[in-house]
MIDOSE-1310 file (N, C-alpha, C; in nm, 2 decimals, decimal comma, always signed):
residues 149
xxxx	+9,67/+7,63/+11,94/+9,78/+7,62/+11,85/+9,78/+7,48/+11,79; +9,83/+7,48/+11,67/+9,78/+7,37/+11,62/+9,89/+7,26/+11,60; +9,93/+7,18/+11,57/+10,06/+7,10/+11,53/+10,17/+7,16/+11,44; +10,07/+7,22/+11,36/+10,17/+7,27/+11,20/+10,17/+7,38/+11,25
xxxx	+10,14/+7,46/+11,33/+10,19/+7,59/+11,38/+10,29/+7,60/+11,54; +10,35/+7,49/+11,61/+10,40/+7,42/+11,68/+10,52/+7,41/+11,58; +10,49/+7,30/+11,46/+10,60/+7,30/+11,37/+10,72/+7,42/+11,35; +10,62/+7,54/+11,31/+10,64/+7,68/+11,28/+10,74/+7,69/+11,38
xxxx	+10,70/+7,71/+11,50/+10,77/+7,78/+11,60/+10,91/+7,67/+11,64; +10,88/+7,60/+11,63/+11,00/+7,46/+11,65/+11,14/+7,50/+11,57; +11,08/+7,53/+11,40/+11,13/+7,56/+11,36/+11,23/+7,73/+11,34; +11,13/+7,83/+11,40/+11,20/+7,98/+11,47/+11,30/+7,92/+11,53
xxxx	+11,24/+7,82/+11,66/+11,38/+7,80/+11,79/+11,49/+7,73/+11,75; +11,50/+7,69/+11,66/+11,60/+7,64/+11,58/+11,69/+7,71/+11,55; +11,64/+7,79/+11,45/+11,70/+7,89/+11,44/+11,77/+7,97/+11,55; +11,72/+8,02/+11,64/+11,71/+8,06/+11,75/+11,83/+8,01/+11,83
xxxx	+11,87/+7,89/+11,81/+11,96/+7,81/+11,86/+12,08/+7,84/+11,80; +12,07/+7,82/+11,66/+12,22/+7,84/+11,61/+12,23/+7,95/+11,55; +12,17/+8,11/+11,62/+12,21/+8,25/+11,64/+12,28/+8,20/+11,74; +12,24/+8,19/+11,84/+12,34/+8,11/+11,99/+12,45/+8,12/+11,97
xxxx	+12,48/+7,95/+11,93/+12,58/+7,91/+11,79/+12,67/+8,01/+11,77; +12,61/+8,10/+11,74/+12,68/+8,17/+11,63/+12,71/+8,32/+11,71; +12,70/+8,37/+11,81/+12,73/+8,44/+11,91/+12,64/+8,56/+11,91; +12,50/+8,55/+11,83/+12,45/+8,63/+11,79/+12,33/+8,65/+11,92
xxxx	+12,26/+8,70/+11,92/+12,12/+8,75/+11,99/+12,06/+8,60/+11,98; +11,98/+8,53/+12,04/+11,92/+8,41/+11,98/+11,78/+8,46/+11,98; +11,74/+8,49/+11,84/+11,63/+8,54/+11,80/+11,63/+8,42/+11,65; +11,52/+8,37/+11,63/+11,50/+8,29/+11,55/+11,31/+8,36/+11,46
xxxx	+11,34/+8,31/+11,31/+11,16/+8,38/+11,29/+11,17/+8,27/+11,16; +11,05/+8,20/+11,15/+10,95/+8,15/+11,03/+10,85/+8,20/+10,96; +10,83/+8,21/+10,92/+10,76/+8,32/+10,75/+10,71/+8,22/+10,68; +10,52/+8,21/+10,72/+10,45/+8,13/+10,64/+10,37/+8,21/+10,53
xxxx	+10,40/+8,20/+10,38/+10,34/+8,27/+10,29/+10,25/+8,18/+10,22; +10,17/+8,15/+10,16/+10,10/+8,03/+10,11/+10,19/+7,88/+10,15; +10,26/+7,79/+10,02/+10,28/+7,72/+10,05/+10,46/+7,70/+10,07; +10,43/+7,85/+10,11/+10,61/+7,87/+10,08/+10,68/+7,92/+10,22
xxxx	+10,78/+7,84/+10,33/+10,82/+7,85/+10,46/+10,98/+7,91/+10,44; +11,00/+8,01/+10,48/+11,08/+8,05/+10,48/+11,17/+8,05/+10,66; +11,33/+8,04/+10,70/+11,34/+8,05/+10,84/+11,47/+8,14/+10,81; +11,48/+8,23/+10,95/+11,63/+8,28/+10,94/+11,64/+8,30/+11,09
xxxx	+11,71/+8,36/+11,09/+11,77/+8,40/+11,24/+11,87/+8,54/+11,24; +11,90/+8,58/+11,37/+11,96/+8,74/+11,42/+12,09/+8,69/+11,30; +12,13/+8,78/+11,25/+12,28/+8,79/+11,22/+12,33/+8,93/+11,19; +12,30/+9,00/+11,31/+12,33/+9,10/+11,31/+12,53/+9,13/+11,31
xxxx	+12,55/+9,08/+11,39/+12,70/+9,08/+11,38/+12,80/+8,99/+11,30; +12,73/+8,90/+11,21/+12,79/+8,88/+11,16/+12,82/+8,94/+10,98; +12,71/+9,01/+11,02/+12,65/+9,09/+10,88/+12,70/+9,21/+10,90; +12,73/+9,27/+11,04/+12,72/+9,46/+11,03/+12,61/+9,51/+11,02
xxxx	+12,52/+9,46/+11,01/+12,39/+9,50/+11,00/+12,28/+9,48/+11,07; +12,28/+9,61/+11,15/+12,20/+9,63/+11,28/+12,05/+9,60/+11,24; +12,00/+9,63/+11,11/+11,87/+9,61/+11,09/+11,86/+9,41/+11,03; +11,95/+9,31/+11,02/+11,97/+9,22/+11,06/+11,93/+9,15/+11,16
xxxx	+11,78/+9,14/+11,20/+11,70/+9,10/+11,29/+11,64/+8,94/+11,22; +11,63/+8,83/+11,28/+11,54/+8,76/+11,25/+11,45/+8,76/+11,15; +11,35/+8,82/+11,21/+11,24/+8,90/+11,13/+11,24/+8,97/+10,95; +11,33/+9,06/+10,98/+11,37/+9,09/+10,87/+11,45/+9,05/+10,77
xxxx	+11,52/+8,92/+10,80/+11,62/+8,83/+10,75/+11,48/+8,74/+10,64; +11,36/+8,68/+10,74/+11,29/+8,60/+10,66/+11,21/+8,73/+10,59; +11,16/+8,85/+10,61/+11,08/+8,94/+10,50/+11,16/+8,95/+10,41; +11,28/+9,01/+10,36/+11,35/+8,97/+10,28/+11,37/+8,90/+10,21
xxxx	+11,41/+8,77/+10,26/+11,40/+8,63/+10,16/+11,26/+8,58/+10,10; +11,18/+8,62/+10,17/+11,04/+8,56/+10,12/+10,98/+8,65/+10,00; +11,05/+8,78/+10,05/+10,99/+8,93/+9,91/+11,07/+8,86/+9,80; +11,17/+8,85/+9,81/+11,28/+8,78/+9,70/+11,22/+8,64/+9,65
xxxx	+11,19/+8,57/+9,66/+11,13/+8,47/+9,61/+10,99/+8,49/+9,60; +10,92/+8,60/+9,65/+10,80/+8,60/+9,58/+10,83/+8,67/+9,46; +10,94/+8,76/+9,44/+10,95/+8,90/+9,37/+10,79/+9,00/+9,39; +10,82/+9,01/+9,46/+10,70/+9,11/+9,52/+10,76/+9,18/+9,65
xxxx	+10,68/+9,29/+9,70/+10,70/+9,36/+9,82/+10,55/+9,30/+9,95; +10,46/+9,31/+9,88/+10,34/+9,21/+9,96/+10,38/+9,06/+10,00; +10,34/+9,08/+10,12/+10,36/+8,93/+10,15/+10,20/+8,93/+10,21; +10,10/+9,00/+10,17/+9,96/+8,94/+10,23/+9,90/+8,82/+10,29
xxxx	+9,87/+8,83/+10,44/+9,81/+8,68/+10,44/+9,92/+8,62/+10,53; +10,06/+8,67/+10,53/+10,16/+8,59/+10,56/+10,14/+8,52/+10,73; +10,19/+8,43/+10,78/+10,24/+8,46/+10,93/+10,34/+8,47/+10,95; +10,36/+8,50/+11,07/+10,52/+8,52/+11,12/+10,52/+8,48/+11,27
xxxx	+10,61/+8,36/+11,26/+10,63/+8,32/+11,41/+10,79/+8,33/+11,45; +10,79/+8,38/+11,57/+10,95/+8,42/+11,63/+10,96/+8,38/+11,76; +11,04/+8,38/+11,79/+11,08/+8,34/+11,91/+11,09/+8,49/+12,03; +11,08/+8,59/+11,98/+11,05/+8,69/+12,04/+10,97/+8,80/+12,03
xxxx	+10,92/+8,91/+12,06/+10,84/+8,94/+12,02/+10,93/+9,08/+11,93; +10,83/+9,09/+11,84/+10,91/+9,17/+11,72/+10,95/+9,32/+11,79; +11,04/+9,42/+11,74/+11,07/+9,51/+11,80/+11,02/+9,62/+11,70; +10,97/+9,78/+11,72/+10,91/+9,78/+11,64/+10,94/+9,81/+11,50
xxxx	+11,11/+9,80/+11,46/+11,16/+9,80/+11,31/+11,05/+9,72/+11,27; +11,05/+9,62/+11,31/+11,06/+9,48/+11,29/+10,90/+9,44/+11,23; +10,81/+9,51/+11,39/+10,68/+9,51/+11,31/+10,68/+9,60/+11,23; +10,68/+9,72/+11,20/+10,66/+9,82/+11,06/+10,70/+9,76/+10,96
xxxx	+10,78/+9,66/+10,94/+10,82/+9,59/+10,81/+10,69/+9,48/+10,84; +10,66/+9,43/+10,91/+10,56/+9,33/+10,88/+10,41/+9,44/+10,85; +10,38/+9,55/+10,90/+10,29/+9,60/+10,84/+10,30/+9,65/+10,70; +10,39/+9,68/+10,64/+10,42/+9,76/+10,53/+10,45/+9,63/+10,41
xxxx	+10,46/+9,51/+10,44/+10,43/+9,40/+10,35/+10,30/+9,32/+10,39; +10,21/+9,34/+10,47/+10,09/+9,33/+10,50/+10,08/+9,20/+10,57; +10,18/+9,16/+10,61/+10,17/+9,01/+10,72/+10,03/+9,02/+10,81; +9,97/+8,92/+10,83/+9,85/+8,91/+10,84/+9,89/+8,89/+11,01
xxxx	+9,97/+8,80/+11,04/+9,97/+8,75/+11,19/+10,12/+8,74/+11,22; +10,11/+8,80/+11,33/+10,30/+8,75/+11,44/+10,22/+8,66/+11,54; +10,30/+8,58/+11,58/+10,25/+8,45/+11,68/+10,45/+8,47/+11,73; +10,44/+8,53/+11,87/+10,57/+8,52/+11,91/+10,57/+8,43/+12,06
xxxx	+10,69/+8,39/+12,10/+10,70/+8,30/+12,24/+10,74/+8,40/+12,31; +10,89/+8,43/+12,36/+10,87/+8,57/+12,48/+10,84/+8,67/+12,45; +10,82/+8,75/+12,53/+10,81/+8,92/+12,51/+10,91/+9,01/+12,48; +10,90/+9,11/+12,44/+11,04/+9,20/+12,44/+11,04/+9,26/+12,61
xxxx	+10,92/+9,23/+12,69/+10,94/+9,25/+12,87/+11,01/+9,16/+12,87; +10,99/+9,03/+12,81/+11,08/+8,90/+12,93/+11,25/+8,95/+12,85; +11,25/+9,01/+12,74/+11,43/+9,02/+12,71/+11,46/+9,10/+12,81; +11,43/+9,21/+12,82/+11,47/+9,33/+12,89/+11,44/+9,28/+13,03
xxxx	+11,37/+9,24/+13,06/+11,39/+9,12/+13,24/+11,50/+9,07/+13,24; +11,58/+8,99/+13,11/+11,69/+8,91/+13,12/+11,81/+9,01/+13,09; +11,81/+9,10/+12,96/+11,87/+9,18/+12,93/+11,91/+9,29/+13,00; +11,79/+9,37/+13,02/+11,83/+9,51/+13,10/+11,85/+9,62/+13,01
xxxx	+11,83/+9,58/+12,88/+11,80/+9,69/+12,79/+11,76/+9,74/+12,65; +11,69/+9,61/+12,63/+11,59/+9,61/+12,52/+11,44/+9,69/+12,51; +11,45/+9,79/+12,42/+11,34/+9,90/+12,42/+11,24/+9,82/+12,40; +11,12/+9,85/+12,47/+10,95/+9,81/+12,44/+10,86/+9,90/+12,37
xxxx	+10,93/+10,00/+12,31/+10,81/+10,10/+12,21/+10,91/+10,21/+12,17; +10,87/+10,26/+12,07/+10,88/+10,39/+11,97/+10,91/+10,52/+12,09; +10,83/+10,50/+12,20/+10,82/+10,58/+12,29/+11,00/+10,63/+12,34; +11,05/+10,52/+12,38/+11,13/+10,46/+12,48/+11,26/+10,53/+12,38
xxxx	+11,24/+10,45/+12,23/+11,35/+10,44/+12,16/+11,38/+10,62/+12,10; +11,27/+10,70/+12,12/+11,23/+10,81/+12,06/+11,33/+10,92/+12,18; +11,34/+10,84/+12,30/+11,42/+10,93/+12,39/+11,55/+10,92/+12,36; +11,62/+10,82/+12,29/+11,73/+10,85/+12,27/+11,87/+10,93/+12,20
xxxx	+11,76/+10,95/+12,09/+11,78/+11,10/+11,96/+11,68/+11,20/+11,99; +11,74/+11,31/+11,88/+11,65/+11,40/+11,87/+11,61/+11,44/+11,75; +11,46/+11,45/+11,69/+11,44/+11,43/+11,55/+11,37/+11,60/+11,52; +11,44/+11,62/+11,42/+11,40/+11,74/+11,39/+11,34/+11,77/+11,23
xxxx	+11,22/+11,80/+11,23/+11,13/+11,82/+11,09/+11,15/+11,92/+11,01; +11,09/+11,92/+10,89/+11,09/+12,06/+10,78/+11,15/+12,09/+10,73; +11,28/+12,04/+10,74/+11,42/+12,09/+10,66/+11,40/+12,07/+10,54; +11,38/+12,16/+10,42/+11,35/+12,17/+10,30/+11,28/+12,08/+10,20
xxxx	+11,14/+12,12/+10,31/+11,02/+12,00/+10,32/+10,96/+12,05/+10,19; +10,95/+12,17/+10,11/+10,91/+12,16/+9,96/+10,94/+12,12/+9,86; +11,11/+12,10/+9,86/+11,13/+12,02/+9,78/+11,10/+11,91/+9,79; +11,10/+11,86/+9,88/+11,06/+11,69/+9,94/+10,96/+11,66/+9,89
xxxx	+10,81/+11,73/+9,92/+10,70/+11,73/+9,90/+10,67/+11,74/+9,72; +10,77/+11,80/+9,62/+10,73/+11,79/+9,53/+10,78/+11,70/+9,46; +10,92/+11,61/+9,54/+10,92/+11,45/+9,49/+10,86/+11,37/+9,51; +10,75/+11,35/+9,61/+10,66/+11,31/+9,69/+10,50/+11,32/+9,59
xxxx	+10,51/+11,42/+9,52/+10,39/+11,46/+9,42/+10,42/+11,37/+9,33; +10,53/+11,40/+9,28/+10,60/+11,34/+9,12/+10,59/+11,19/+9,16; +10,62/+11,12/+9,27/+10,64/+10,99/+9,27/+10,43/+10,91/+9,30; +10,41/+11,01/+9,38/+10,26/+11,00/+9,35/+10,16/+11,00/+9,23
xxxx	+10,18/+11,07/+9,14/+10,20/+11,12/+8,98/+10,16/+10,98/+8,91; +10,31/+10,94/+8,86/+10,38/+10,83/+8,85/+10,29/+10,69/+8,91; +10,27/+10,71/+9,00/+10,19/+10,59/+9,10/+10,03/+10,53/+9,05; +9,98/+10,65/+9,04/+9,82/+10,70/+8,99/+9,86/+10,65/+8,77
x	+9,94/+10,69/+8,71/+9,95/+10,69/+8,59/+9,92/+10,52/+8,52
């Protein structure tokens, strides 16, 4: 680890802190995109907004000032380890690296009930497919169409 990536994470627990502060989850994340550092932190309850993770507080801001949806190349350092909303948004803007400090084992060690996979989270609903999957599929063509044009 290097100094400037030390910096990085100094700067997550920061954040991290004043989620605390703020009676939130203390989850803290920095978002290195070229020469542009982005930080945020949980604010899920102060927002109503469950998908209000760290994580996705700095993808957000960082897509917004790139005006773009790629963030290629990016890192992302957090203070915990992403959950997996959290990664699928870092795969689907193409973040190159997560560098996290605890695990989502050490939450759920402390917590008692923080999911560790898709697996876990997948027991809690029940998901049911096909429901008028042709129409679907032919907006799915049209917006493919469109894409290719």
């Amino acid at each position: 680890m290097t100094a400037t990536d030390a910096a990085h994470m100094g700067l997550a627990l920061e954040q991290a802190r004043q989620a605390l502060l703020a009676g939130e989850a203390p989850v803290g994340a920095c978002l290195v995109h070229g020469a542009a550092v982005t930080a945020g932190r949980n604010e899920v309850i102060a927002s109503l907004d469950p998908t209000a993770h760290a994580e996705m507080q700095v993808i957000r801001e960082a897509a917004r000032a790139n005006r773009g949806l790629r963030l290629d190349g990016a890192r992302l350092f957090v203070t915990v380890e992403p959950c997996a909303m959290c990664r699928g948004a870092c795969f689907y803007t193409g973040i190159a690296e997560i560098v996290y400090a605890a695990s989502l084992e050490d939450m759920r060690a402390i917590t008692g009930h923080e999911s560790h996979s898709l697996d876990t989270a997948a027991e809690t609903f029940r998901m049911t497919g096909g429901m008028m999957r042709a129409e679907s599929l032919d907006l799915l063509q049209a917006w493919a169409a469109r894409q290719s044009a």
